[in-house]
N, C-alpha and C positions, 0 to 999 in steps of 0.2 A: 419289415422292421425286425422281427423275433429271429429269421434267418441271418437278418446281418450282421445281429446282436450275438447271439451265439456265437458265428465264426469269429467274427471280434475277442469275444473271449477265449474261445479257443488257439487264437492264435498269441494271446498275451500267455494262455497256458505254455503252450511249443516254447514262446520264446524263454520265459521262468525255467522252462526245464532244461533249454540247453545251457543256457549263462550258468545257471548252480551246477550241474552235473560237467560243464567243463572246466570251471576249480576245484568238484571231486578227484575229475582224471589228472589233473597239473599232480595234485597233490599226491595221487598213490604213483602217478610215473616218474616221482620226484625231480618234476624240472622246477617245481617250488617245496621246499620244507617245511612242513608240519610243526609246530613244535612239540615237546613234549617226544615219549617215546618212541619207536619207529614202529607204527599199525600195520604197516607190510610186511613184515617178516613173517607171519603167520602164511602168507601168502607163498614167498620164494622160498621159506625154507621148509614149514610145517607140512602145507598142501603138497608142495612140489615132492616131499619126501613120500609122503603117502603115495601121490600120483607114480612114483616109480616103483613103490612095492605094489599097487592094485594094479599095475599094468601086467604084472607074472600070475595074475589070477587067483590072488588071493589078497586076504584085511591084514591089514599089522597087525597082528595080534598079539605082538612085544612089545605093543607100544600102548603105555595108559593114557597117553594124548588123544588115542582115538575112542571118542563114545559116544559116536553117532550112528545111529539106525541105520541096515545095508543101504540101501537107494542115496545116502548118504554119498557113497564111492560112484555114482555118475555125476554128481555137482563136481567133485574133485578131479574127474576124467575129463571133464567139458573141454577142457582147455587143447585137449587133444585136436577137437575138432579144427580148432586155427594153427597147423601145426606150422606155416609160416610165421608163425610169431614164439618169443620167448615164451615160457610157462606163465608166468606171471602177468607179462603183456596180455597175453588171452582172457587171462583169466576176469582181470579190468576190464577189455572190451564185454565179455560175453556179459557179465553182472549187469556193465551201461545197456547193452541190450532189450536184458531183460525187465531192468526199469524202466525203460521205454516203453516197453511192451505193458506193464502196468499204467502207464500211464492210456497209453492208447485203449487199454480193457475201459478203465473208470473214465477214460472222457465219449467212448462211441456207449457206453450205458447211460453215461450222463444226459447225452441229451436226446432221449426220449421222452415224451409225456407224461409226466408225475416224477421225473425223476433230477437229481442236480448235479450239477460240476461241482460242489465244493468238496465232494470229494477228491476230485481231481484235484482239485488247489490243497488240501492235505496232503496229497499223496510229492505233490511237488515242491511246497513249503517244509515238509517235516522230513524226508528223508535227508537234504544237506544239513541240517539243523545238528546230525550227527558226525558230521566232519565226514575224516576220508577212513576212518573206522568200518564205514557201513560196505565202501566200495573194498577193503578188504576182507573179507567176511561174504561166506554164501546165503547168508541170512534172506538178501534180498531174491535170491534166487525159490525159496521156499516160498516168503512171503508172496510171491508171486503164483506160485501154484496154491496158496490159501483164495488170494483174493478172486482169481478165476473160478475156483471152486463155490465161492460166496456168492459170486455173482451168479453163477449159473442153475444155483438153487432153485430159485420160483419156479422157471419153468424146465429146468431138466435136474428132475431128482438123481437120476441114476447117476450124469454126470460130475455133481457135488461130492455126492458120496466117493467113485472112483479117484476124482482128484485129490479129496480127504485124506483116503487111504494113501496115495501113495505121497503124503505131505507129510504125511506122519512118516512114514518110511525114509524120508528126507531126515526131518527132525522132532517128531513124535508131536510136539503142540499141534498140529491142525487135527487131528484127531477130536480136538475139542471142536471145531466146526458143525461137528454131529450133534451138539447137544441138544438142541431145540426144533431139530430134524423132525416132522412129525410124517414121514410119509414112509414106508416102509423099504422100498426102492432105493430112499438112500443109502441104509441101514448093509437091506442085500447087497448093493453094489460096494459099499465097502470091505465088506466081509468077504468078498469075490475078490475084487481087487489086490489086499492084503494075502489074502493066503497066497494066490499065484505069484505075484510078487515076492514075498518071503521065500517063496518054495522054489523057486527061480534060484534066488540067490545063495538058498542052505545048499540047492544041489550041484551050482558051475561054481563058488568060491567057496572054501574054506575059511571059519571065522568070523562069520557073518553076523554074530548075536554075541562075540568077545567085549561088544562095548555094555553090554550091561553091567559085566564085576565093576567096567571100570567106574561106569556115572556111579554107582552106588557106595565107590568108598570114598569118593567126595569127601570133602570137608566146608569150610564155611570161606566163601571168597572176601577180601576188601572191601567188595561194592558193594556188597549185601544187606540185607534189612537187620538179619543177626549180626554184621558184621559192626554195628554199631555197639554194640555191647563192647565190644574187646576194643574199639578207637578210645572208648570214654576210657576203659579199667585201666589201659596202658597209661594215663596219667594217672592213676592211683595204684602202682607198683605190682601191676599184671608181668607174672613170670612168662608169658609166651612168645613167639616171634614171630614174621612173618616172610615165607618165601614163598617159592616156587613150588607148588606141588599139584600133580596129576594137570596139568598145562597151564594151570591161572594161581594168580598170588592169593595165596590163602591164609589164613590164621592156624596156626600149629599151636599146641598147649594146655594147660590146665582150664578144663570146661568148655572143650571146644565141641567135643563130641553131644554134651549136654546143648550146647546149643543149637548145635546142627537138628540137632532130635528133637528142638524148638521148633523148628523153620519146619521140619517134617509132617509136624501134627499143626504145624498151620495153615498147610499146605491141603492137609488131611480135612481138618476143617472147612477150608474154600469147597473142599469138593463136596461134604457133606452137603455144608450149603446151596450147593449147586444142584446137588439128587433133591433137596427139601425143595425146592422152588421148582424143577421141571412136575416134579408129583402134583404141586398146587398151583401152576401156570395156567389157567385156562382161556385167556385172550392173547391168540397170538395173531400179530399182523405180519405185515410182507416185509420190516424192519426187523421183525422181533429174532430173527436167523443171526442177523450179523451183530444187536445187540448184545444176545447173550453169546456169541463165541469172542466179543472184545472185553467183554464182563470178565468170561471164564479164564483166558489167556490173560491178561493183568492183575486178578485174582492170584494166578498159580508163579507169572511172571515178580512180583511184587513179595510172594511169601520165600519164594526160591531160596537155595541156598548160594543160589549165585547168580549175579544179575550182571552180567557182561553188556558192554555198550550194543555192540547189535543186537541183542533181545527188545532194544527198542523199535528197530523197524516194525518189528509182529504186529506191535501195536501201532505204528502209524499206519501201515496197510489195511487190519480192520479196522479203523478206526475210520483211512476214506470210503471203505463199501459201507459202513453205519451212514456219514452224511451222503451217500448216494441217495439214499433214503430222505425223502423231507422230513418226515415223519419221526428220525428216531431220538432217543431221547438222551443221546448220548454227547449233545455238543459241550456243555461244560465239561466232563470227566475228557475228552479229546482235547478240549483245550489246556487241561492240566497236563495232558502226554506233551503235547509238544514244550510246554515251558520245559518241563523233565525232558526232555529231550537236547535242549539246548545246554541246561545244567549238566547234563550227562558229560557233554563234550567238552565242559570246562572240567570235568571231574578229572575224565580220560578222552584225550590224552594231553591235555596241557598242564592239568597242575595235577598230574598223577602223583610224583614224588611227594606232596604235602597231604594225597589220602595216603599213601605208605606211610608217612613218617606219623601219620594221626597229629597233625597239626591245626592249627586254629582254623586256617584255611580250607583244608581236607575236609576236618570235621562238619567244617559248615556247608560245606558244596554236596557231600554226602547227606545231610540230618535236609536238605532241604530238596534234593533229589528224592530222596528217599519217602516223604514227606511228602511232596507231590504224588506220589505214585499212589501211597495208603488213601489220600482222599481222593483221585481219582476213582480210586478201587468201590472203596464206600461209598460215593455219591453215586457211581454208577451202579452199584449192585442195589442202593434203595430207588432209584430211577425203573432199572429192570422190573424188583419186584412189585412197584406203585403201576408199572402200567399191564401188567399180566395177572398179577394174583387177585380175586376178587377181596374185597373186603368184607368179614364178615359181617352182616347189620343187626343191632343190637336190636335184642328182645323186645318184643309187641309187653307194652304195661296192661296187664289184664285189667277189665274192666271191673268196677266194683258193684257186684249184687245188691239188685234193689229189697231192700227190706219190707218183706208183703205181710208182718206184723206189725207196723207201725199202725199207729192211729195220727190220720193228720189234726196238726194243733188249733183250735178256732180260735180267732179272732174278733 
């Protein structure tokens, strides 16, 4: 009965996954329109453009649109490998691929002994929940080498770490994967991993490490936590405005920079937080890996100065290796990802023009995305610490000395 119970379930998973992932593909091969801005373009003209400069063996380095980590430039070459299909055609198959391929990791982990599909059902429920954003975007393609890397933790240290490393190399967040690493092997093999990797790439392209000026003169995007600030003050006679700058709409003007330097030292904060707690962690279980790297990333995701709709996958991905886990303590703060998740999608891309304009509707799709994410963040970060850090117990009341001058009273 448990064998026919599982494939039952697993096959209502298959089926969930193909019906939602093939109104993804209608949507990004536009035999149906999206409403709201056009999320492909990223794809046929940003990607594609890159993909024809890194084909002559070297990173745009003229271009401030680029500021992703080297290993960055094989998600954008992928597409090469389908070279009977358009660029952008590929590029959609290869992502549904690779979703698949997450889904296939978290359902043959799922059902082994102590362990569950709901993560699978996360991983299949939250990724459409972000429209066809996600399938433009290699986001899922990282998230995928995170979640293999999560999973393969327990029993092969080395291999966590190796995939770590070169996740971050993708797009630097799985780096945080390590956090709660306690075995050494993981540590080495990332350390191993990265340097060859890097060192690969400083010595066959030129440009390899250009994207660091560019992430760092950032500014503060629309969707942002800081970016709430400047939605409200533009209706109380904020001189600023807002365009296009270094790839995403951002906020230009007086107190922008002071904001940004907000977002920075909160960011700076999250992590402080995060070194306080691994120092005083001392219960860790076989959850406690993927707890704290969805902790750490929603943390760092939520203070950002820029929270683009795909930075939501990050978090639906660990969010299903935490419910692989029965164990962990993370289903509330996951189920605030997906509501935010869903909000995301009404944010961007269907009523984007009413977050640009900081309108009524803007405002409030933004303060409650945004909103969702902060107590995600807090419910999970006192969740993490209530089941790891001991609690100190209060002082023994010292006993009171008997008085061996007394004289007893007769009666």
């Amino acid at each position: 009965m448990r064998t026919t119970g599982a494939r039952r379930s697993l096959a209502w998973l298959l089926v969930a996954w193909c019906l939602t992932r093939l109104v993804l593909l209608l949507f990004v091969l536009k035999v149906y329109v999206f409403p709201g801005p056009d999320v492909t373009s990223d794809v046929s003209v940003i990607y594609q453009g890159w993909y024809d400069v890194l084909r002559t063996g070297t990173f745009p380095q003229d271009d401030v649109t680029w500021q992703y980590p080297p290993a960055a430039a094989l998600a954008i070459l992928s597409p090469g490998l389908l070279p009977f299909l358009p660029y952008a055609t590929a590029f959609y198959v290869l992502v549904c691929v690779t979703d698949l391929a997450v889904l296939a990791l978290l359902a043959y982990a799922g059902r082994h002994p102590g362990r569950s599909l709901r993560g699978a059902w996360v991983w299949v429920a939250g990724v459409p929940l972000l429209g066809p954003t996600v399938y433009a975007r290699y986001d899922v393609m990282v998230t995928a080498v995170a979640v293999a890397a999560l999973l393969a933790g327990a029993r092969h240290p080395r291999a966590m770490g190796a995939l770590a490393a070169f996740g971050a190399l993708l797009k630097i967040w799985p780096a945080m994967l390590l956090l709660a690493a306690r075995r050494p092997a993981s540590w080495v093999s990332a350390l191993v991993t990265g340097i060859a990797v890097t060192g690969v790439f400083a010595l066959v392209m030129p440009g390899a490490f250009a994207f660091l000026t560019f992430q760092r003169d950032r500014g503060t995007e629309v969707e942002s936590l800081g970016a709430l600030v400047f939605h409200v003050a533009r209706h109380f006679g904020w001189e600023g405005e807002v365009r296009l700058n270094y790839g995403s709409i951002e906020f230009l003007g007086p107190y922008v920079s002071e904001v940004s330097t907000g977002a920075l030292f909160l960011t700076g904060a999250a992590f402080g937080w995060l070194m306080l707690w691994r120092l005083l962690a001392r219960s860790f279980e076989e959850h406690t890996v993927a707890d704290a790297a969805f902790v750490a990333v929603l943390m760092f995701t939520t203070t950002s100065r820029v929270i683009s709709p795909q930075y939501m996958v990050w978090l639906v991905g660990l969010g299903a290796v935490c419910l692989y886990f029965p164990g962990s303590r993370m289903r509330l703060p996951i189920g605030l990802v997906l509501v935010a998740c869903f909000v995301t999608v009404l944010e961007f891309p269907l009523y984007f023009a009413n977050v640009v304009a900081s309108d009524g509707l803007g405002l409030t799709l933004l303060f409650l995305r945004n909103g969702l994410l902060v107590a995600a963040a807090l419910l999970a970060a006192r969740a993490l610490w209530r089941a790891t850090v001991p609690r100190t117990a209060p002082a023994p009341v010292p006993a009171q000395p008997t008085r061996t001058d007394e004289t007893p009273v007769s009666t």
